[in-house]
NULO-424774 format. One record per residue (C-alpha): residue number from 1; chain; z, y, x. Coordinates in steps of 0.2 Angstrom, whole numbers, always signed. Example, Ala and Ser with C-alpha at 12.3 -4.5 7.8 and 13.67 -1.06 7.14 Angstrom:
REM NULO-424774
REC;1;A;+39;-22;+62 .
REC;2;A;+36;-5;+68 .
This chain:
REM NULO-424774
REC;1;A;+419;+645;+295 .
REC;2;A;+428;+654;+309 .
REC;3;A;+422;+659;+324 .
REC;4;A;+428;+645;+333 .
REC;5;A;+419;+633;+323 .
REC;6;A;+403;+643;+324 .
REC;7;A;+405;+644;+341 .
REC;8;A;+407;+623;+345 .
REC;9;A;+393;+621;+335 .
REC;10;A;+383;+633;+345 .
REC;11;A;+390;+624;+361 .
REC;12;A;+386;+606;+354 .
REC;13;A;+369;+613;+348 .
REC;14;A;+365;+617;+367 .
REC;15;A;+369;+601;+373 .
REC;16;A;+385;+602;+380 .
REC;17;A;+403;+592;+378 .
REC;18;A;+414;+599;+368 .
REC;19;A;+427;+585;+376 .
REC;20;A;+431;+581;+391 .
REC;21;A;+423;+562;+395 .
REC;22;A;+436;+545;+396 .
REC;23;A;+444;+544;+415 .
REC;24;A;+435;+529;+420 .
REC;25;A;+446;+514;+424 .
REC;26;A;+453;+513;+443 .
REC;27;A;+447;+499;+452 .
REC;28;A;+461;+486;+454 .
REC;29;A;+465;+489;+472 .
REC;30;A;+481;+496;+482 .
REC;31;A;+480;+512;+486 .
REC;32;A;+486;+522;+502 .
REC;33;A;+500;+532;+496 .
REC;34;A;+513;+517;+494 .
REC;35;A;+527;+517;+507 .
REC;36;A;+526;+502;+519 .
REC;37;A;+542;+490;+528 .
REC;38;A;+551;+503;+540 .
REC;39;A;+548;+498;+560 .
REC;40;A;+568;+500;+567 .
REC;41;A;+565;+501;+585 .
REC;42;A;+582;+502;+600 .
REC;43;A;+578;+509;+617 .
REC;44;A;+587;+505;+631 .
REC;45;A;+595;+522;+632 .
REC;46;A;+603;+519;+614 .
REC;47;A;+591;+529;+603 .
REC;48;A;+586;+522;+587 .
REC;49;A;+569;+527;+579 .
REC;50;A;+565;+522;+560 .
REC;51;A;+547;+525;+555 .
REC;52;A;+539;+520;+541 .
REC;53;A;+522;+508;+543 .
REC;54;A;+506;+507;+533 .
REC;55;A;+506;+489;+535 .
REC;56;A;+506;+474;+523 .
REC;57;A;+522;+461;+523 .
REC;58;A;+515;+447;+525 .
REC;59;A;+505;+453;+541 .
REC;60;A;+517;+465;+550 .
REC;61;A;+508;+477;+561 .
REC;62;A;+521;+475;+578 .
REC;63;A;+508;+485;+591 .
REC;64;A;+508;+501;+578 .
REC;65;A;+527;+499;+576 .
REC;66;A;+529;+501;+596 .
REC;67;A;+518;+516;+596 .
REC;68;A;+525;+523;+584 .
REC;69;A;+543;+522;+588 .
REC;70;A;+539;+527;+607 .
REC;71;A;+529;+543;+598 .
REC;72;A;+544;+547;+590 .
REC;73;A;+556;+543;+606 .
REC;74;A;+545;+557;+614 .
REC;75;A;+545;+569;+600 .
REC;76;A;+564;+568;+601 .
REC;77;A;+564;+571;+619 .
REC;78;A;+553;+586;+618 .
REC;79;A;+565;+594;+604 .
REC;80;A;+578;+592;+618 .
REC;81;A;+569;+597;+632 .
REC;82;A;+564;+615;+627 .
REC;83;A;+567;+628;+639 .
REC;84;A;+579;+642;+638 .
REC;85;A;+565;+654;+637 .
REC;86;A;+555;+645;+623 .
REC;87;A;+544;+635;+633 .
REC;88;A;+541;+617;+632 .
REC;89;A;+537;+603;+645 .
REC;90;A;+520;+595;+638 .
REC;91;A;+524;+581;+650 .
REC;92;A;+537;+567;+644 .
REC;93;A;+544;+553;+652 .
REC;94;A;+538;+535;+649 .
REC;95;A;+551;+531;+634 .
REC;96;A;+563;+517;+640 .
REC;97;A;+561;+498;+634 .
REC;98;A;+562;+493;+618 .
REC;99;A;+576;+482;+618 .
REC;100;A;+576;+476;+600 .
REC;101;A;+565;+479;+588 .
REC;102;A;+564;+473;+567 .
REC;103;A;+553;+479;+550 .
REC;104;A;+564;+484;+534 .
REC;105;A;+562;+486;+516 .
REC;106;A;+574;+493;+505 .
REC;107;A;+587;+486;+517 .
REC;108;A;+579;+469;+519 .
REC;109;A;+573;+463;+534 .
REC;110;A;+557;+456;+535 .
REC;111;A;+556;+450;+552 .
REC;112;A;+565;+453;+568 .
REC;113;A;+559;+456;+588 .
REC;114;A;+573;+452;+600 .
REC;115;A;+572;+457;+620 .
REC;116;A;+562;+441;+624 .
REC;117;A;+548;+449;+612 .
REC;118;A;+540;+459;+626 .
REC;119;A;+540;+473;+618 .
REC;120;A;+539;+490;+630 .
């Protein structure tokens, strides 16, 4: 017997798993790291914002596409609005009106805002 052998059997003698235990079976469910539809959001001064949304297709999520689109308007205009010196202005504008707003996926739309949405 090598010393390997003699060794497992010490281990198994002790008690212990030689083997690591089955991976229990994953609950049937949808888990959190599957990319959502794509909010595509026009502001009135021409910029475009694509974000992608943790939201299902059937039930598309329209408040958390306008916040996050206006989040990225003003992350856009802070990037611009940096100082010569390396400062920045903590203090953006109000973003500019949503003048058309849709969710995507995989170049599909799903559904489509127009002006008359009342999005802000």
């Amino acid at each position: 017997m090598s010393l390997l052998d003699e060794a497992i059997v010490l281990v198994k003698a002790a008690g212990y798993r030689v083997s690591k235990p089955k991976a229990k079976a994953k609950p049937n469910r949808k888990t959190k790291d599957r990319v959502g539809p794509t909010c595509v959001a026009t502001f009135a001064d021409g910029q475009t914002t694509k974000m992608s949304t943790y939201t299902s297709p059937e039930n598309l999520d329209w408040d958390r596409g306008v916040r996050l689109s206006q989040a990225a308007w003003e992350a856009r205009w802070r990037r611009r609005a940096r100082f010569p010196g390396g400062g920045l202005s903590l203090l953006a504008p109000v973003p500019p009106t949503i003048i058309a707003m849709h969710f995507e996926w995989d170049g599909v739309v799903l559904a489509r805002r127009s002006d008359s949405g009342g999005a802000s």
